[in-house]
N, C-alpha and C positions, 0 to 999 in steps of 0.2 A: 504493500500500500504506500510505505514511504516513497518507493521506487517513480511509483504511477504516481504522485505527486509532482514529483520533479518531472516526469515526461511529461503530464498535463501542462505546468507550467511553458515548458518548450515548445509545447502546440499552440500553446495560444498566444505565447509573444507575437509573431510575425502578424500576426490577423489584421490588429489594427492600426499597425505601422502600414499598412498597405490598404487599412479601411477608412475607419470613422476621424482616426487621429491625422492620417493623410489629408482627409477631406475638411477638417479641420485647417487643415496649414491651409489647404487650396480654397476656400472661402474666405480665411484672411488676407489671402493675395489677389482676390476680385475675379478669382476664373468663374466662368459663367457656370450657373447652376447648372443647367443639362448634361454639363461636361461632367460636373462630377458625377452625376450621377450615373452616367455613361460608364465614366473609372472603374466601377464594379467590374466590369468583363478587364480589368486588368489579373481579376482572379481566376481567369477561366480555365488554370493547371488545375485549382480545387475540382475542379466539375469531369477534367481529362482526365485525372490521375491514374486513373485502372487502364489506361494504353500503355504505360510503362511499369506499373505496379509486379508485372511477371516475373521482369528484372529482377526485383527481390525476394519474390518467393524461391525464383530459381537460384539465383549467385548467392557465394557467401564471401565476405571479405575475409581476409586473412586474419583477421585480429575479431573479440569479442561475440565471434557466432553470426548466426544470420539475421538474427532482429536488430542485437544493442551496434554490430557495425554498422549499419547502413546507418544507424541513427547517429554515431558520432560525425561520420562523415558530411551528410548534411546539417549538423550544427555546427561544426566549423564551415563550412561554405554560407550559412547563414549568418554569421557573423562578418564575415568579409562584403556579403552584398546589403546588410543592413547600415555596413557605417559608409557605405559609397551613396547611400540616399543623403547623407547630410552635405554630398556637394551640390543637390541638386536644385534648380529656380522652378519650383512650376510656373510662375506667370509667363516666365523667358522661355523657357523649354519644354514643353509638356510632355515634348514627344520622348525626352528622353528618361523622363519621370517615370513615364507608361512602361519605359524599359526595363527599368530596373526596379518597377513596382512587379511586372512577369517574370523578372530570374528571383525575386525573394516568392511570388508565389510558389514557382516552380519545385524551388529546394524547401519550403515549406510542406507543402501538399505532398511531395516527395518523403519529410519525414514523418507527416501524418501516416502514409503507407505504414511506416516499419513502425510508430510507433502503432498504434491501431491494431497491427497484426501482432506486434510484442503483448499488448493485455488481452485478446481473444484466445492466445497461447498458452498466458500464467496464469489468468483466472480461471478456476474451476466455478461450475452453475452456481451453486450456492453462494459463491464472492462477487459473481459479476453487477447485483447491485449496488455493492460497497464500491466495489472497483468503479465503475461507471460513477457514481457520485464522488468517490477520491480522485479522480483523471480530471472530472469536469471544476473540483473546485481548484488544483492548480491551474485548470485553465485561464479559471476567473481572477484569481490572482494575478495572474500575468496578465490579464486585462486591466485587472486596477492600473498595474504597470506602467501598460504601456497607451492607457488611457487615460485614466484620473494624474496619474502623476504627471506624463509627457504634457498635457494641458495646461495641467498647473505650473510645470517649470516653463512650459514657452511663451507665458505671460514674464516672463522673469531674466530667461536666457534665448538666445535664438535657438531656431529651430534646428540648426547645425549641429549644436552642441547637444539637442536633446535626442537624435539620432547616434549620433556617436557613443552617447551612454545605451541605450538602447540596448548596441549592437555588445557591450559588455555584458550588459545583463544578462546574455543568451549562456556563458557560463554555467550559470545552473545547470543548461538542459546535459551539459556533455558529464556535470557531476553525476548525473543523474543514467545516463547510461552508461558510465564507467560501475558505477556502483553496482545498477541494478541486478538484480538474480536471472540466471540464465534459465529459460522454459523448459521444460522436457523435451527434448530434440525427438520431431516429428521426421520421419522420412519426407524430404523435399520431392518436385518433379525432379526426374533425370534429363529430358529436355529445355530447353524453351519452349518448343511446339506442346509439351505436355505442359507446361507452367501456362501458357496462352487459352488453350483447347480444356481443358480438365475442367477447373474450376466451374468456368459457365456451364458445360454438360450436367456437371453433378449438381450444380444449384435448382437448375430447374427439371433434373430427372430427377430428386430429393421434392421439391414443390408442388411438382407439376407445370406444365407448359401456362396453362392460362393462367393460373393462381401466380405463377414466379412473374409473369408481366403486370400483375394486378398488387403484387407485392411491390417491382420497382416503382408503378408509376404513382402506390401509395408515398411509397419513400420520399420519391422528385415534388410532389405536393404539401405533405405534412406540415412544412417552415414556410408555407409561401405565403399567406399573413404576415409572418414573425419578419422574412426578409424582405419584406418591401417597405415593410416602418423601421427596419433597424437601416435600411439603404441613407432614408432621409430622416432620422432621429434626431443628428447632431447638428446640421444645416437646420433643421424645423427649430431648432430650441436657439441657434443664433440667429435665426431670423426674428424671433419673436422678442427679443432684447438679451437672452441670457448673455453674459461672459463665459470664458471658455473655461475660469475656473470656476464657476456656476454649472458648468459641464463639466467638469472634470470630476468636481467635488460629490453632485449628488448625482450625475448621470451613470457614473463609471464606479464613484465610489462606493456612494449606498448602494445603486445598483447592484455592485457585486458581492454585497452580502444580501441582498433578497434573493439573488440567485445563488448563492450558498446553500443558504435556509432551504429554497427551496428543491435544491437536488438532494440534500441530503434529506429532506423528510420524502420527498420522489424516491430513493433509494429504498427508506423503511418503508415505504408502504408501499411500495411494489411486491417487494419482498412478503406482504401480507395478503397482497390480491391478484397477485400474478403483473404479466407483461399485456397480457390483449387487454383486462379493463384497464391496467391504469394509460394505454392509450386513448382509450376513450374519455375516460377522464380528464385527464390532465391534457389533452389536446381540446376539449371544448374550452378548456380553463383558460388555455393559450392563446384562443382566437377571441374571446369576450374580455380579455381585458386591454385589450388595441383599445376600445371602448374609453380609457384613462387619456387617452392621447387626443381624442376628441373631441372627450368636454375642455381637456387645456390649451387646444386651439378655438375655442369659444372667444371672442373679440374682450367680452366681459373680465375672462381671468387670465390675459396679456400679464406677464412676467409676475404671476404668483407662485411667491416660490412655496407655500404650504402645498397647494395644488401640484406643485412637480416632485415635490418628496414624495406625493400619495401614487402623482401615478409611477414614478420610476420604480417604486415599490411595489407596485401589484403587478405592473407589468415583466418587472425580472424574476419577482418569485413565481408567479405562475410560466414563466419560460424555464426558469431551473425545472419546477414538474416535468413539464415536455418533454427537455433534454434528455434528463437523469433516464426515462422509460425509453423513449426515443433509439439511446446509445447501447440499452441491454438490448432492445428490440434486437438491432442490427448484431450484437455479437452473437444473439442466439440462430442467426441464421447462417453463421461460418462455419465451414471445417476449416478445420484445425489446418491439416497439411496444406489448405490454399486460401488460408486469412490474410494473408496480405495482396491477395487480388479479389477476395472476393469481397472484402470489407473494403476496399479503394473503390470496387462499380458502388456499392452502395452507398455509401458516402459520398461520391462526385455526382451520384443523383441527387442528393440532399444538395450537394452543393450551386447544381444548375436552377432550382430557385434562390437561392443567394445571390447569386453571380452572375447569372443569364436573364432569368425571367423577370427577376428587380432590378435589373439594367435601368429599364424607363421609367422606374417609379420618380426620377426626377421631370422629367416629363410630362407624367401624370399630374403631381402634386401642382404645376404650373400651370397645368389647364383646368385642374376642377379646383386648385383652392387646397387647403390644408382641412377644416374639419371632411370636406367629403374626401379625399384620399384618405383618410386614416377609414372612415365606412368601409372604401374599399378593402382594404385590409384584410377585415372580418370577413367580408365576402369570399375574400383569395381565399382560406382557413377553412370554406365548407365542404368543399371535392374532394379535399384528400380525408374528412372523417366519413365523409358516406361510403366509401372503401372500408372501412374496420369490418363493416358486417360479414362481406365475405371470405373475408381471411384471419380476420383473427374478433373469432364470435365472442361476444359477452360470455357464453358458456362453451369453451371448448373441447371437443372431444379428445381423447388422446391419442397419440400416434406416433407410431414406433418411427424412429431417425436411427439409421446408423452413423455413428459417425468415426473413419477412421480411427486409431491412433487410441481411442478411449475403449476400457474392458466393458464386461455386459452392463455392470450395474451402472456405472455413469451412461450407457446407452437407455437403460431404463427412463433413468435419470430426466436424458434430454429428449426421452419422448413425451413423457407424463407434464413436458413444459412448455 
């Protein structure tokens, strides 16, 4: 668990260096709204990642195994291209911003691969809610990071200098796969061709052909509320007057203990009612509290900051909910010998409403107005829960999963789940 803290942390630094905190710098420097909001497809490796993902199911590096290497590797290369953002002008250059805002996606999304496939590996069923809730609240950590704090120092120092520290921060992630514990070593593919080919075969000869296309396109939907208000959250809150450490402070800050709170109590109480209700749950929760961002685009409570504690609060801790289920979802539907490509397709479809489908949300937000975009929102949030029913029912039956690599009884195990 301490291990998966520190890789949480690692995954989530890069995020908003290339997100909310990016678009931040780029709204103090007068780039037109659409653009940023455009910037999103700067993350479009999150969404490809499972094209190259085989790569590490198949190679192992010479040093630390085939999960924690890849992982050191791409944190040192993450460090080198996070302190090269501190030379850069976006109002001067965008195009070169966009660049090397896609080589930190790239080695980002790349070590989400190995990390991602590293805890679908170590956790056994019974951990993966803890795990799942211990990953994401490093994550969030590293969001305070490199959100609340990178804000609040760029009100103080330039934006050069707050990238440069950033790109030190990243340190933890490699303490963090030096250290970690090495998995039970799974028989890999012998190929590429079998590292490429296998995986997909068995996901949906395991699912079934309609169900496995009715599981991805639940996936690609799920967040698509969540990512089209988190696109323009930080543009929405400096447009209305906030400061960026008025953002920093309660958007990123408190933020990131409502979503704390709220993975870790997603965690115990999944653990109490299963994976398929607390989707339906905590995904209803997740699209009805967009509903906070609403009322505080109301003309009426313009820079009330009681009103943005309330909703920054409701809004992260019921996304912690989501998450926390969200994240177990996805591990329970990996084998083991091909988690690092099979949890890369599903995760890059999570990621393509992030990163694809919330592209225009600045677009949006500019033609209909700020309270009715946030409507929209909730709207995005309804397609992908009217999906729960046929895949994963309020009452599920049980059904036997073989899965590689595990004896009978953990096969038991992950059928009865």
């Amino acid at each position: 668990m301490a291990a998966l803290l520190l890789l949480g942390f690692a995954s989530g630094l890069p995020l908003l260096l290339i997100g909310n905190t990016l678009k931040a710098w780029m709204t103090v420097e007068k780039v037109d709204l659409a653009a940023i909001g455009w910037f999103s497809l700067a993350s479009l490796p999150y969404s490809l990642k499972f094209l190259w993902s085989p790569f590490l199911d198949r190679f192992t590096p010479p040093f630390l195994g085939r999960r924690r290497g890849w992982l050191l590797i791409t944190q040192i290369a993450l460090i080198i291209a996070i302190a090269f953002m501190a030379f850069q002008q976006p109002k001067q250059a965008l195009q070169l911003l966009a660049i090397n805002a896609v080589v930190i996606a790239f080695l980002s999304a790349t070590q989400d691969i190995a990390s991602d496939a590293y805890r679908t590996d170590v956790l056994t069923e019974l951990e993966m809610g803890a795990g799942a809730a211990v990953f994401i609240l490093g994550y969030r950590i590293a969001l305070l990071i490199a959100g609340a704090l990178a804000l609040i120092l760029a009100d103080r120092i330039p934006w050069s200098s707050v990238y440069l520290l950033m790109a030190g921060v990243m340190i933890i992630g490699i303490l963090g796969s030096l250290f970690a514990p090495e998995p039970k070593e799974i028989t890999p593919p012998t190929s590429l061709a079998q590292a490429v080919i296998l995986p997909f075969g068995e996901f949906f000869q395991r699912r079934g052909v309609i169900s496995g296309f009715l599981v991805l396109l639940f996936i690609t939907l799920y967040k698509l509320g969540d990512a089209l208000l988190s696109n323009m959250a930080t543009p929405f809150l400096l447009t209305i007057g906030f400061t960026k450490t008025d953002i920093g402070a309660i958007q990123v800050g408190m933020g990131l203990i409502a979503t704390i709170v709220g993975a870790l109590a997603g965690g115990a109480i999944l653990s109490k009612i299963g994976i398929n209700r607390s989707l339906w749950i905590f995904g209803a929760l997740q699209a009805l509290s967009n509903i906070a961002y609403f009322v505080l685009a109301q003309p009426q409570f313009t820079k009330n900051y009681q009103l943005l504690v309330l909703t920054i609060n409701i809004e992260n801790f019921c996304g912690g909910l989501g998450t926390a289920a969200f994240v177990a979802f996805l591990m329970s539907l990996c084998n083991q010998r091909f988690s690092a490509t099979q949890y890369a397709l599903l995760s890059s479809l999570m990621a393509v409403s992030r990163d694809i489908l919330a592209a225009p949300a600045g677009s949006i937000a500019q033609s209909t107005g700020w309270p009715l975009f946030f409507l929209i929102t909730i709207v995005a949030a309804v397609p992908g829960l009217l999906l729960l029913p046929i895949f994963a029912p309020w009452n599920p039956k049980p059904v036997a999963i073989n899965r590689p690599g595990l004896d009978d009884e953990e096969d038991d195990i992950w059928g009865r789940n």
